[in-house]
Each structure stands twice: as structure tokens, then as C-alpha cells.
C-alpha positions in Angstrom: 50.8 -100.7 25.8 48.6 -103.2 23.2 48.5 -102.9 19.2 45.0 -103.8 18.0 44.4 -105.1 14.6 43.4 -102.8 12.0 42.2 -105.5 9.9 41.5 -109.2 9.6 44.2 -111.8 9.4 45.4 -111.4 5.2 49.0 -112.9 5.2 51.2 -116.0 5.7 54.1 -113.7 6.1 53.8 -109.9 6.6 56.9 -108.1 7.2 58.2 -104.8 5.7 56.4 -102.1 6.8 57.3 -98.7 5.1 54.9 -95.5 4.9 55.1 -93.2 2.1 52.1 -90.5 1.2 52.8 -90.5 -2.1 51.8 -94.1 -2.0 48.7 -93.2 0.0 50.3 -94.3 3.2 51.4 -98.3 4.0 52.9 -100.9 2.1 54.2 -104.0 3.1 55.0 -107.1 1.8 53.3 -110.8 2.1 57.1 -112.0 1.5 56.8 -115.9 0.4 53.6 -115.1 -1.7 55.7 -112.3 -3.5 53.1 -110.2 -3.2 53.3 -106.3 -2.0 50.2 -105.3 0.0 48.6 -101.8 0.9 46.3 -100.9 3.6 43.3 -98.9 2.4 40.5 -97.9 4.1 38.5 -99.8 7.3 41.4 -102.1 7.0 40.7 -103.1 3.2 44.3 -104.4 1.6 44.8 -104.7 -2.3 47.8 -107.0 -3.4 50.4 -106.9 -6.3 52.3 -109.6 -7.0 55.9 -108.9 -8.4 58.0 -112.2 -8.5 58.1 -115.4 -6.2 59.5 -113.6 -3.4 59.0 -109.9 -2.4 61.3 -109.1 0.5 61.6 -105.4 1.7 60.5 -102.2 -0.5 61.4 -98.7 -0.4 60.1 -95.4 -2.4 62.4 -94.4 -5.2 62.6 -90.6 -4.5 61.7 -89.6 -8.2 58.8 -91.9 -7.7 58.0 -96.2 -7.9 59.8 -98.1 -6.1 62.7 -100.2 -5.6 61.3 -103.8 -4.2 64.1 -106.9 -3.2 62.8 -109.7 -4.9 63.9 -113.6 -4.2 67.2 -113.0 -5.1 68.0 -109.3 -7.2 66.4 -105.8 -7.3 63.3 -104.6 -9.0 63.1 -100.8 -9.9 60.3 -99.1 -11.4 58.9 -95.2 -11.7 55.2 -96.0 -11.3 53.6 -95.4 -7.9 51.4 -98.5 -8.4 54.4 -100.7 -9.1 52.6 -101.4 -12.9 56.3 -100.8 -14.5 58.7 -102.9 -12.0 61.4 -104.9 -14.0 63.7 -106.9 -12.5 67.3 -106.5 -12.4 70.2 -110.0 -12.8 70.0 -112.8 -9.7 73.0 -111.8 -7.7 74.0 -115.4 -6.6 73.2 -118.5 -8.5 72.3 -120.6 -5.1 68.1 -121.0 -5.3 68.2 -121.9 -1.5 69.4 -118.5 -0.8 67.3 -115.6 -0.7 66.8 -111.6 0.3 64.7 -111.0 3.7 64.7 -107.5 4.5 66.1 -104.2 3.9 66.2 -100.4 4.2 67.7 -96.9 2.8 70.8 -95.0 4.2 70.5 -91.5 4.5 72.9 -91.2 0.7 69.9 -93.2 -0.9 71.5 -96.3 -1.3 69.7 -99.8 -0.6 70.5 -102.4 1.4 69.0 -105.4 1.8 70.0 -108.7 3.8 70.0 -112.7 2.9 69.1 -115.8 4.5 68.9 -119.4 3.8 65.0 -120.7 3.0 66.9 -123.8 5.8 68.0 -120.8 7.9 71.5 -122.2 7.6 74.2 -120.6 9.9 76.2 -118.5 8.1 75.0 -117.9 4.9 73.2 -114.8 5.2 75.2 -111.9 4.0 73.7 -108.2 3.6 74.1 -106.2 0.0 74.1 -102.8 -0.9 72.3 -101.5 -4.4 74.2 -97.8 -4.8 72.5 -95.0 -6.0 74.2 -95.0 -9.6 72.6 -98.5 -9.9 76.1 -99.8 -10.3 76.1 -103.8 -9.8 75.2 -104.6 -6.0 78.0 -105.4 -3.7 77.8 -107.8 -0.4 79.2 -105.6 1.8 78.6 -107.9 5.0 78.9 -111.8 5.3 79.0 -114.4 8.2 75.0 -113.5 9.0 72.2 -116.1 9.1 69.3 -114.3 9.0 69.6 -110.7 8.5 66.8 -108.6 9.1 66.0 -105.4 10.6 68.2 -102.4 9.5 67.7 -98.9 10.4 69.3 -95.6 10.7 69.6 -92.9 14.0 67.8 -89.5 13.3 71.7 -87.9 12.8 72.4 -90.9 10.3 75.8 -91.1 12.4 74.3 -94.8 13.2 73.0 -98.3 11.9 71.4 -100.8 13.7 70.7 -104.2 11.9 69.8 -107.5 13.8 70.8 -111.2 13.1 67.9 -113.0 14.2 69.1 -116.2 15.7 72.0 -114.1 17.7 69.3 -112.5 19.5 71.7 -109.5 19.1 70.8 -105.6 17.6 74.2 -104.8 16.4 75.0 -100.7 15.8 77.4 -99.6 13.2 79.0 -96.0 12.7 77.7 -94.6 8.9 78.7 -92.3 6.9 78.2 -91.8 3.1 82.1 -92.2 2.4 82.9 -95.2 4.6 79.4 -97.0 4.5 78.9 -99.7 7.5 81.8 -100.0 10.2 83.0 -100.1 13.7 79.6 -103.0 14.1 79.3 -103.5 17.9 76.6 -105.5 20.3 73.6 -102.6 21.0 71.1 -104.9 22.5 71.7 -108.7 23.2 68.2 -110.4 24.5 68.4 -111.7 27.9 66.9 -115.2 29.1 64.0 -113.4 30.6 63.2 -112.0 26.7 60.6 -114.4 24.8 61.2 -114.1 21.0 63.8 -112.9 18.4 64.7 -109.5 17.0 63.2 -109.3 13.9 62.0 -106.2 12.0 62.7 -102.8 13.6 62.2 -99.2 12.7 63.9 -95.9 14.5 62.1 -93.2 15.9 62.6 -89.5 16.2 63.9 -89.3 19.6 66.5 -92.1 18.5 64.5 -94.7 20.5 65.1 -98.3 18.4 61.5 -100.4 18.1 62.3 -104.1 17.7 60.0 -106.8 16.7 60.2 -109.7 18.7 59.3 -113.4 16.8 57.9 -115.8 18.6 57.5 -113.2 21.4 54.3 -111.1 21.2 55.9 -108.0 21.3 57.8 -104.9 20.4 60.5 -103.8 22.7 61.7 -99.8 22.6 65.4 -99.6 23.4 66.5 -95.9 24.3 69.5 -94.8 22.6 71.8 -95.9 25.6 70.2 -99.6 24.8 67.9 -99.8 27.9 64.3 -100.9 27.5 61.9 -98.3 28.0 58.5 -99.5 26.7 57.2 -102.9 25.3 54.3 -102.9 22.9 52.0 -106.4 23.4 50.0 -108.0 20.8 48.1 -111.2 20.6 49.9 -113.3 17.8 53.5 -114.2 18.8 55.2 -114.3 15.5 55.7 -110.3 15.3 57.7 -109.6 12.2 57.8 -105.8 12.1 57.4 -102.5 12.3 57.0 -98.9 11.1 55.7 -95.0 12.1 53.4 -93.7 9.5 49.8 -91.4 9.8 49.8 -88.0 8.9 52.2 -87.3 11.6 54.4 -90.2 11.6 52.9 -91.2 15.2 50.9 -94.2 14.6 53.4 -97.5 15.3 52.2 -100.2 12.7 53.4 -103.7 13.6 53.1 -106.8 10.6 52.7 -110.4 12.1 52.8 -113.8 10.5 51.4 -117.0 10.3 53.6 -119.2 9.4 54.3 -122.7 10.0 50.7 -122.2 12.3 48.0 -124.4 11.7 44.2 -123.0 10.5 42.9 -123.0 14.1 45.9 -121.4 15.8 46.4 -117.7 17.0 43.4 -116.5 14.6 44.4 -113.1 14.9 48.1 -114.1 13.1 48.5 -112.4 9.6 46.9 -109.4 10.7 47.8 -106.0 10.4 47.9 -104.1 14.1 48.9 -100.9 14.9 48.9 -98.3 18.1 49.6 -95.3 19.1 53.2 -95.1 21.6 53.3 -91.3 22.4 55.9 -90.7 20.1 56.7 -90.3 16.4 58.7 -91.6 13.8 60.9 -90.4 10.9 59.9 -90.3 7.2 60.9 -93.2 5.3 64.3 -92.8 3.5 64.2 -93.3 -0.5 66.0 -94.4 -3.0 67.9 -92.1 -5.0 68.8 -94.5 -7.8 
């Protein structure tokens, strides 16, 4: 299958991806410009910049949102982000900083680290409860955390570490949080690109952005790959179900480090249509 872009290249880093009607469908992020983007209609997007960095969002479920700046939370109760005020930094290191994140089915947030030099080791992943007690790491020893997503029974995680070229899994469960991680998918040789973004759809089927690699891969439940998704630019950051009926596959791509007259369709929004649907974004209940 192909992705075609639904509008023209916009961003130097897209990543992010989360659908939410109350929002009037997609947002993502334009992460080093600290800007959160939404796709309006015939591919029109409308920007609101809320710090230096804005690295994952998710709906609150009493409405706004809670967005991962550079390096703490942002909360706010407005839909159009016009009330977001920003929590303490949670480390005092300014070449540190959050990358991406999700919801667990209790409502809590978690979002990952890395280093802006992508040093090994020094990403960690933290988790903002719902009772908006100080964040705790509650993972270290990562370098670049991204991707984190949860099965349609919520029994599982899954949560890459880009430069490992490894999806991890993890059991869940409200009381015991993250544990038992294990290798789910480790990229072969044959495998251009590294796991960043994914999302989780209804049939349990794991969609994994591939950087550097023009794609997203489908892993069944069982880990085998069972559909691949080609676009045009190769740094594909990732991905998300949204439409009416959770069926359309959105896929974010990036630009950076590429020169004006490389990969012209990079930065763009793309989306298709797999033949299977996703599950609704989870919130925040903080």
C-alpha cells in the first residue's frame, strides 16, 4: 500500500499524531519549532506555539490538553490550547529533552527523553499520574524513546528505543504500571530505517514508523509483519487512526537535517486508508 500527502510539505519535524473530535479531528506537533499543528480542511494547517519544544500531546478527558514540552508538562482546559501553563522542568540538564509520549488506559501520561546529541543512555521515560502528583522516571538506560502504545485489552505496552531497532512489549496494569519489558520486534538487516512513532490498532496489529526507511511496517500481535505502508519521504516519524471511523492511517514525516532541494514532499502530512481501524485516543484524566 502507499500514503499520499494530504497537504504540502509544512514542517521541519512532524511527529505526534493523535485524533480527537472534540478537537475537530488531528493534531500533531512541529516538535523543535514548539509548535502544535492541526489539519483543517483541503489540507489547510493552523499552528500554536506553546514553548521551545512541543513533544507529544494528548486530550485531557474533561477537555484541553496536556502537551510535553522541552523539558516538563503543560496542562490546560481550553480545546484551542489558549489557557496551557506550564508545570516545573523536571531535570536541570538543557541538553536533555521529552520526544514522545502517550496515555495508559488509568489516564496517566507518559512521555519519553532523549539527548538533542542522541547520547546513549540518557533517555529515560516519565510518567505524569492522574492526581497531577510530581512526575516520576519510571524507566532509564533508553536513548531515544519514542513510540509507546497500548493493546486493545490494555494487558500490553509496546514502546521503541530508536537506535536499538527494537519494539519492546511490557505487561500493564493500573496497580503495577510497566513490567516484565521483553524484545516484540527487533528490525532485521533486510529493514531500512528505525522504529519511531507507532500507534495500535483494533485488531491488536502494532503500526511502526520507520526513519530513514520510507515506511510503516504492521506487526500482527504474534510480531510477524503483515503489511508495509510506502511513502515517498524517508524520514517517517509517525502515526495515527483517526476519520470518523477511526480507519484513515495518518503518517507525519520530517525534514530534518535535509537540504531545500531534497525529498520535496518531506514535512508533509500523508495519510491512507489500510483496511482496518484504529482505537480512540486515550486521555488524560488528570
Amino acid at each position: 500500500m502507499r500514503a499520499e500527502p494530504l497537504s504540502r510539505p509544512h514542517a521541519y519535524h512532524a511527529e505526534g499524531p493523535v485524533w480527537w473530535p472534540e478537537w475537530g479531528g488531528l493534531r500533531y506537533v512541529d516538535m523543535l519549532a514548539g509548535d502544535v499543528l492541526q489539519l483543517g480542511e483541503s489540507g489547510s494547517v493552523t499552528r500554536t506555539h506553546v514553548g521551545k519544544v512541543a513533544a507529544a500531546l494528548r486530550p485531557r478527558a474533561g477537555g484541553g490538553a496536556v502537551v510535553a514540552g522541552e523539558r516538563g508538562f503543560l496542562l490546560g482546559r481550553a480545546d484551542d490550547l489558549s489557557d496551557l501553563v506550564a508545570g516545573p522542568d523536571l531535570w536541570s540538564d538543557n541538553g536533555i529533552r521529552f520526544n514522545d509520549g502517550a496515555c495508559d488506559p488509568a489516564g496517566a501520561f507518559y512521555c519519553g527523553t532523549m539527548a538533542y546529541a542522541a547520547t546513549t543512555g540518557a533517555g529515560s521515560l516519565w510518567r505524569l499520574g492522574a492526581d497531577q502528583a510530581p512526575a516520576q522516571q519510571v524507566l532509564t538506560d533508553l536513548t531515544i524513546s519514542n513510540g509507546l502504545g497500548w493493546s486493545p485489552d490494555g494487558r500490553t505496552a509496546y514502546l521503541n528505543d530508536t537506535p536499538t531497532r527494537t519494539v519492546s512489549a511490557f505487561d500493564w496494569s493500573a496497580e503495577t504500571g510497566l513490567t516484565e519489558r521483553r524484545p516484540f520486534v527487533t528490525l532485521g538487516d533486510d529493514v531500512e530505517g528505525n522504529p519511531d512513532g507507532l500507534c495500535v490498532d483494533a485488531e491488536g496489529g502494532v503500526w511502526v514508523a520507520l526513519y530513514g526507511g520510507s515506511a510503516v511496517h504492521r506487526y500482527s500481535p504474534e510480531g510477524s509483519l503483515d503489511a508495509v505502508i510506502e511513502l515517498e519521504p524517508t524520514q517517517v516519524t509517525a502515526c495515527t487512526f483517526g476519520g470518523a471511523d477511526l480507519d484513515t492511517l495518518y503518517v507525519t514525516t520530517s525534514r530534518e537535517n535535509l537540504s531545500d532541494d531534497e525529498q520535496p514532499l518531506a514535512g508533509s502530512l500523508f495519510a491512507c486508508q489500510p483496511g482496518v481501524r484504529g482505537l480512540p485516543a486515550l486521555t488524560y484524566a488528570g
